[in-house]
C-alpha positions as CSV (number, residue, x, y, z in Angstrom):
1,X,9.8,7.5,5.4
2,X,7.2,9.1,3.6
3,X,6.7,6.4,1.0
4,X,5.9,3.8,4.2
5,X,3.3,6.7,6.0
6,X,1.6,6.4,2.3
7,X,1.5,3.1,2.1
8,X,0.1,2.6,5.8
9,X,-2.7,5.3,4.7
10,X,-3.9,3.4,1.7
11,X,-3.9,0.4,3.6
12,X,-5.7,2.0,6.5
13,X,-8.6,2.9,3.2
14,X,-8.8,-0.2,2.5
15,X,-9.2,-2.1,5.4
16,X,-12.0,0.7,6.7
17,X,-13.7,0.3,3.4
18,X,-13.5,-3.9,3.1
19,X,-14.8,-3.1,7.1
20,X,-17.5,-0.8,6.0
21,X,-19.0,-2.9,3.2
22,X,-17.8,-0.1,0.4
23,X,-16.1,-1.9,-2.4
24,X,-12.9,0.2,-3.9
25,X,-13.6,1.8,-7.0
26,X,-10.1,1.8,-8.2
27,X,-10.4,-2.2,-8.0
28,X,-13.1,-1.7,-9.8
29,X,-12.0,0.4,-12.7
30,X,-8.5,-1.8,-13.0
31,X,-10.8,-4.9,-13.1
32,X,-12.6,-3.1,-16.1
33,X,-9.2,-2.1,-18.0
34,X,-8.3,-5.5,-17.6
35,X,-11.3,-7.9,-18.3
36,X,-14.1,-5.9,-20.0
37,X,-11.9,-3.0,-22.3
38,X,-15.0,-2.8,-24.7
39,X,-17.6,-2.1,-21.8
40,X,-17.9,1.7,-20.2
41,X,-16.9,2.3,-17.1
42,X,-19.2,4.1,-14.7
43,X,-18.9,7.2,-12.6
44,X,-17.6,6.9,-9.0
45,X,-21.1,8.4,-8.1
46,X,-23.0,5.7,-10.5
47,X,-20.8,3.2,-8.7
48,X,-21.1,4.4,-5.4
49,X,-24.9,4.4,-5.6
50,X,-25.4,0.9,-7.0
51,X,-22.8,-0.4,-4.4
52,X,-25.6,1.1,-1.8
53,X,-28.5,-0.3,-3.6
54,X,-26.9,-3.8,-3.6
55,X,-26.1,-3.7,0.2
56,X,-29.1,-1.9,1.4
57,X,-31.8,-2.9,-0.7
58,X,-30.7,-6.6,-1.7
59,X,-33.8,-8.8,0.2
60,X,-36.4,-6.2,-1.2
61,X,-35.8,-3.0,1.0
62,X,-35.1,-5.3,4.4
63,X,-31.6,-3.9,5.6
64,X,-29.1,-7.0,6.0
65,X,-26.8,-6.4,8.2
66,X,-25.8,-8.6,12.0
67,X,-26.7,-5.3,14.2
């Protein structure tokens, strides 16, 4: 029972963050260990920011978004 409440939570993250526009840094660090095992991996914060800066700033400061 518990085990199927987890697993409904962590979906529930997900979806909210795919819904958000906030890519998973957990994907992120697997994809890392996986493809690039030479490279550094950067801080959740470091990843978190340029996540933002992508979104927010990507058409030079104009905020992209359909609202």
């Amino acid at each position: 029972m518990f085990k199927k409440i987890k697993n409904v939570m962590v979906y529930r993250k997900q979806f909210l963050s795919l819904l958000v526009g906030v890519p998973s840094y957990e994907i992120y660090m697997e994809h890392m260990h996986s493809h690039h095992p030479d490279e550094s991996i950067k801080s959740r914060k470091e990843f978190f920011c340029e996540a933002q800066e992508a979104r927010y700033n990507a058409k030079g400061g104009k905020v992209s978004r359909c609202c």
